[in-house]
N, CA and C of each residue as an Amber inpcrd file, in Angstrom:
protein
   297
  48.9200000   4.4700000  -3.3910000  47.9090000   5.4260000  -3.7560000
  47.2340000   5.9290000  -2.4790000  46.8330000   7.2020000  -2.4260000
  46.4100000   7.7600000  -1.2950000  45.2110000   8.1970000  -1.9010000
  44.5210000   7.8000000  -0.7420000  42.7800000   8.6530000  -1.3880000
  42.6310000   9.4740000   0.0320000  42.3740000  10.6780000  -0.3950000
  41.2370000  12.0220000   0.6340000  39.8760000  12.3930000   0.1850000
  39.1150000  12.2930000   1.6550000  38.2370000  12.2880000   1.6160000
  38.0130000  13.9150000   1.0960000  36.8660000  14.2460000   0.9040000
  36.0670000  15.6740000   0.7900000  35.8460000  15.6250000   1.9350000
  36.1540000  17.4410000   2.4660000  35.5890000  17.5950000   3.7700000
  34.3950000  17.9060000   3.7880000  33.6780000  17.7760000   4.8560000
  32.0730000  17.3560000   5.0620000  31.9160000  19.5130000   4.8650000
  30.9140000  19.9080000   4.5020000  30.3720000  21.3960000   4.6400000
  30.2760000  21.9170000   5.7610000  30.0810000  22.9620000   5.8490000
  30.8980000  23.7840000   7.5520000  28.9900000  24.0420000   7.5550000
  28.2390000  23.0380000   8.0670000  26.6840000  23.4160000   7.9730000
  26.5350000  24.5390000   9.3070000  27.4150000  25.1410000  10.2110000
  26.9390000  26.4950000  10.8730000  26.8170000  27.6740000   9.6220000
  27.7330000  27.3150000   8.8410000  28.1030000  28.7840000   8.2230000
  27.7380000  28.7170000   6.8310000  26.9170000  27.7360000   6.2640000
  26.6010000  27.5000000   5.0310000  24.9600000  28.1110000   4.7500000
  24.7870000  28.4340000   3.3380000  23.3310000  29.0130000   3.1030000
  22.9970000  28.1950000   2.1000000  21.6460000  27.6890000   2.1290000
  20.9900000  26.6140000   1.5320000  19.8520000  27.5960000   0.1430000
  20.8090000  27.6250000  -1.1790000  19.6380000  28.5720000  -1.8980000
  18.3300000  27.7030000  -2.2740000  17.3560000  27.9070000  -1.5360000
  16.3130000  27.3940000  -1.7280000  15.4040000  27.3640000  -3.0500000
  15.4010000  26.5500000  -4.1230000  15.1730000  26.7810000  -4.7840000
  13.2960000  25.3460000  -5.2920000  13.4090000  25.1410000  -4.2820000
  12.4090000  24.1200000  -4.4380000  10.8640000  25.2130000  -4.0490000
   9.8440000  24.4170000  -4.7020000   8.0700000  24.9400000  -4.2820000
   7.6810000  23.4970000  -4.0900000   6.0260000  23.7500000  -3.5210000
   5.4610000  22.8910000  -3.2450000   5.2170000  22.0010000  -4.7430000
   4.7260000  23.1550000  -5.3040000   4.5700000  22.8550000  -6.7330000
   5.8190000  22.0770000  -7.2730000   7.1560000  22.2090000  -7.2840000
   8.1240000  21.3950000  -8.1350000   8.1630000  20.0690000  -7.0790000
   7.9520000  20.0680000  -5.9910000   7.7450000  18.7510000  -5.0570000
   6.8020000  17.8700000  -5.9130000   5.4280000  18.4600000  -6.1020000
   4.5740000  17.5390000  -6.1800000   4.6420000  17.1000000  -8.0530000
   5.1820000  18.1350000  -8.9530000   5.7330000  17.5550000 -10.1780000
   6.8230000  16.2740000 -10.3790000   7.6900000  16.2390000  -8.9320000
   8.5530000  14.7570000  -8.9740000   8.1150000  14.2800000  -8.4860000
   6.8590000  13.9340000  -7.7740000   6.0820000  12.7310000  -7.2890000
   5.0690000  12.1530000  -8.2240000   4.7880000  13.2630000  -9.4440000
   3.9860000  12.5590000 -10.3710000   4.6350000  11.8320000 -11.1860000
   5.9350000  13.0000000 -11.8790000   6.5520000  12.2680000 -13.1040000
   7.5760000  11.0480000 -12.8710000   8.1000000  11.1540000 -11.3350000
   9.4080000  10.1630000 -11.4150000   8.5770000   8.8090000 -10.3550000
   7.3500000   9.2250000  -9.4380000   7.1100000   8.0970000  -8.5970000
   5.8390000   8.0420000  -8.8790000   5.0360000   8.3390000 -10.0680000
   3.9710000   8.4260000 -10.7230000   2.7490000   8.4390000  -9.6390000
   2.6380000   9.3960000  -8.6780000   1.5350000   9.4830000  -7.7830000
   1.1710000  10.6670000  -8.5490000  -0.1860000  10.8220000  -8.3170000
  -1.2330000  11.4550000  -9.2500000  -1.2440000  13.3110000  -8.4690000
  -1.0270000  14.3390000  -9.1210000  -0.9560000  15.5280000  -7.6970000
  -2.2960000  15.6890000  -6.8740000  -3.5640000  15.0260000  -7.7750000
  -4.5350000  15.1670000  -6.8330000  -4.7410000  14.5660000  -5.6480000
  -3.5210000  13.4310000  -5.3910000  -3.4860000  12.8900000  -3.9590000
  -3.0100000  13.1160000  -3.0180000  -2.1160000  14.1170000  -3.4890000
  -1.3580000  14.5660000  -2.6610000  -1.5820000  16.3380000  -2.1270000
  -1.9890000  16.3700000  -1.0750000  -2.1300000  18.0140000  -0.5980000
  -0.1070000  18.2010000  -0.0920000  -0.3060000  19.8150000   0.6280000
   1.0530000  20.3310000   0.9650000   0.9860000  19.3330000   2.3760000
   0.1980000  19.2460000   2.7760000   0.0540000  18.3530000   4.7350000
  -0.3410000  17.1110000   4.5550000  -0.4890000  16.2870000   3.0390000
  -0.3680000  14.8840000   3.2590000   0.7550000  14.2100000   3.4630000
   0.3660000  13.6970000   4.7830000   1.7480000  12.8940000   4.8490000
   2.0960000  11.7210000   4.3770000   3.1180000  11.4830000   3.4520000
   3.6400000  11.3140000   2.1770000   4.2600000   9.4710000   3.2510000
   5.0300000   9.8440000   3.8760000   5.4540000   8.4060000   4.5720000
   4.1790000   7.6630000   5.5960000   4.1690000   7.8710000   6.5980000
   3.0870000   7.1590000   7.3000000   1.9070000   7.0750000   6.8180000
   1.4440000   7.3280000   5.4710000   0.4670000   6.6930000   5.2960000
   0.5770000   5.9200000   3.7900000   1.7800000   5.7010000   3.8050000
   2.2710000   4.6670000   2.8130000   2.3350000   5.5700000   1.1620000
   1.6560000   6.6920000   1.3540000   1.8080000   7.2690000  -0.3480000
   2.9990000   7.0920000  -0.6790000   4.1470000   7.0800000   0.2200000
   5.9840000   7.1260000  -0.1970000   6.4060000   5.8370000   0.2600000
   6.9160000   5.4520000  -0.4490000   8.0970000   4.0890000   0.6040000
   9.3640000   4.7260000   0.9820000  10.2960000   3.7210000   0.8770000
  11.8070000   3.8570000   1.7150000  12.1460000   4.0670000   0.3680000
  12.1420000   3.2350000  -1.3770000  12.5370000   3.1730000  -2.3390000
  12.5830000   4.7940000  -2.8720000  11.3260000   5.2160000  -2.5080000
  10.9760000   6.3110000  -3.1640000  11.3860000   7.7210000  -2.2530000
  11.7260000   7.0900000  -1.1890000  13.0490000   8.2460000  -0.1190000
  13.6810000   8.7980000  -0.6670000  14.9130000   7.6800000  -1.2490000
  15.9240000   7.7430000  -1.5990000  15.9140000   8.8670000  -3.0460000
  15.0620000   8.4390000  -3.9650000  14.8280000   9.0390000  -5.0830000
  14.3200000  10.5770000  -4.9210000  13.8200000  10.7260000  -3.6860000
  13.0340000  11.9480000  -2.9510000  14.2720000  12.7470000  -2.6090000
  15.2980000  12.3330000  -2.1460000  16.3500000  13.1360000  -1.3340000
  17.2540000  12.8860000  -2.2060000  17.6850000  12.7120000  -3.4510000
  18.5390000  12.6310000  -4.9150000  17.8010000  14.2180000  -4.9530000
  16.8710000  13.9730000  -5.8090000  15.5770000  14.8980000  -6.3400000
  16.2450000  16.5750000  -5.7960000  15.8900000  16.5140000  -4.4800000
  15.7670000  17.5940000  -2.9290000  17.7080000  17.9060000  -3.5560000
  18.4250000  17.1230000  -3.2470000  19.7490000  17.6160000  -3.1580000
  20.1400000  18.1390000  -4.7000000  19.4870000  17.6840000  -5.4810000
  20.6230000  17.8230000  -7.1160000  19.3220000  19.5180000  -7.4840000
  18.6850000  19.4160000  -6.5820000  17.6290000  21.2390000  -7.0870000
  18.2930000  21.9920000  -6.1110000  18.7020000  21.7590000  -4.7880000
  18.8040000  22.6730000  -3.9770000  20.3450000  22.6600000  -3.6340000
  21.1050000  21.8690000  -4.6880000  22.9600000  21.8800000  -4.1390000
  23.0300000  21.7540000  -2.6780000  21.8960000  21.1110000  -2.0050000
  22.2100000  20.9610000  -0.3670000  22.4760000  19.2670000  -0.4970000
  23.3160000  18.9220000   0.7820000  23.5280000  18.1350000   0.5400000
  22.9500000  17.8050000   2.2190000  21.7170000  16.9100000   2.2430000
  21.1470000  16.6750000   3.4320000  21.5090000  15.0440000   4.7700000
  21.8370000  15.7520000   6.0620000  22.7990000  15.1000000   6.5180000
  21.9270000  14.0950000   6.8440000  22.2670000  12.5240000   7.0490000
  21.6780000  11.1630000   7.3710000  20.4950000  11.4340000   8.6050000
  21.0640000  12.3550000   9.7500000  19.8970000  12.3810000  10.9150000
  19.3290000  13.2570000  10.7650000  19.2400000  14.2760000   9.8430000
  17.8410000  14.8410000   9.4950000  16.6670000  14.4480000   8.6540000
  17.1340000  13.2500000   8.0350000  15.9420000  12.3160000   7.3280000
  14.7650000  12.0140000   8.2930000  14.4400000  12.9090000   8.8170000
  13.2470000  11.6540000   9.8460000  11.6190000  12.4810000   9.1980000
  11.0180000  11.5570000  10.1440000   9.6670000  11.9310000   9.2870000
   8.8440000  13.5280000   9.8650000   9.7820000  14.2310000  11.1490000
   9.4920000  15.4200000  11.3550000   9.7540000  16.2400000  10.4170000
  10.7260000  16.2300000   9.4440000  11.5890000  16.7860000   8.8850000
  11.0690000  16.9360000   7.0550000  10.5490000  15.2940000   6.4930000
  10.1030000  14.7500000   5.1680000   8.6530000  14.1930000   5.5600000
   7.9660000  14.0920000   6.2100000   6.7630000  13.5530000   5.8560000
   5.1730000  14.0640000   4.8800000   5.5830000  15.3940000   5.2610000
   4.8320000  16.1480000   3.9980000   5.6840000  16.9460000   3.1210000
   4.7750000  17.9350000   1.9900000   5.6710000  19.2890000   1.5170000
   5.6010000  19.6410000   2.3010000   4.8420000  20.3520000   2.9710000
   4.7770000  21.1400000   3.9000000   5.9420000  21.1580000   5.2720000
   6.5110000  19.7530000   5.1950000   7.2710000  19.5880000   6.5640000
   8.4920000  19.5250000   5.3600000   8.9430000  19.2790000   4.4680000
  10.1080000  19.2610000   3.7800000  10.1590000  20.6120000   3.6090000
   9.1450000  21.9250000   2.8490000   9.8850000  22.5660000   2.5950000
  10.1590000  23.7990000   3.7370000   9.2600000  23.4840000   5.2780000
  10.3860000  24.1240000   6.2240000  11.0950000  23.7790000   7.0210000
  11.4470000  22.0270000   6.5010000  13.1470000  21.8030000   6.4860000
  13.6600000  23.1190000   5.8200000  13.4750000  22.7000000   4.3470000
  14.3920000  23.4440000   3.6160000  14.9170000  25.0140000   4.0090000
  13.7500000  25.7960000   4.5910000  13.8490000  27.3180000   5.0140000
  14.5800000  27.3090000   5.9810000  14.3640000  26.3120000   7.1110000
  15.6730000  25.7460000   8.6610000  16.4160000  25.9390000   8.1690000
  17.0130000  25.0670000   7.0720000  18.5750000  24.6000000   6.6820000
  19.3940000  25.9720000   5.9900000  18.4550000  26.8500000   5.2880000
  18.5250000  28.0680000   4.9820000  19.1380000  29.2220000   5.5900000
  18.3210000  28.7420000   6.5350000  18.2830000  30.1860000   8.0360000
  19.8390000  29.9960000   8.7910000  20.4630000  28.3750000   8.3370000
  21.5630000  28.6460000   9.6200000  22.2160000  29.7220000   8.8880000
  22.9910000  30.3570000   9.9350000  23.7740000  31.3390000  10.4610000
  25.2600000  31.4210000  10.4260000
C-alpha cells in the first residue's frame, strides 16, 4: 500500500477569503471557551494574560481555519500574530494580501 501525502498550498500565490469579524471572534470565545464578551476588548491580549491557554489555542485555530478555509502554518502561531482580535484579525488581512 502506498500512501501520498497532500501537497502543502502554494501560500505565495494563494488568497485567504476572509471571512472572520471581531465580533464572530469574540462569539467563539463565549460559546465554545465560555469567556464572557465583556472581558474581552479587540486589544485584550487573550494569551499573556492568561484569558486563553494552550488548550484553548488549539480550539482557537480549529475555529480560525474551518471559517476561513485557511489553513494556518505551525510558525505563524506566535503571540505577534494571535494574542488579541485585533492582532489575529491582521494576521488574517496579511495572509490575505499575499500575492
Amino acid at each position: 500500500m502506498t500512501f501520498r501525502l497532500s501537497p502543502l498550498p502554494n501560500f505565495e500565490t494563494w488568497r485567504l477569503p476572509v471571512s472572520l469579524d471581531a465580533n464572530s471572534l469574540k462569539d467563539f470565545l463565549a460559546s465554545e471557551l465560555g469567556i464572557s464578551e465583556s472581558e474581552v476588548d479587540n486589544d485584550t491580549l487573550l494569551f499573556s494574560t492568561g484569558v486563553v491557554d494552550s488548550f484553548a489555542l488549539v480550539a482557537m485555530m480549529t475555529f480560525i481555519e474551518n471559517e476561513t478555509g485557511y489553513l494556518i502554518p505551525p510558525t505563524d502561531i506566535t503571540l505577534d500574530n494571535f494574542d488579541s482580535i485585533d492582532r489575529i484579525l491582521a494576521y488574517l488581512r496579511n495572509a490575505s494580501a499575499i500575492a
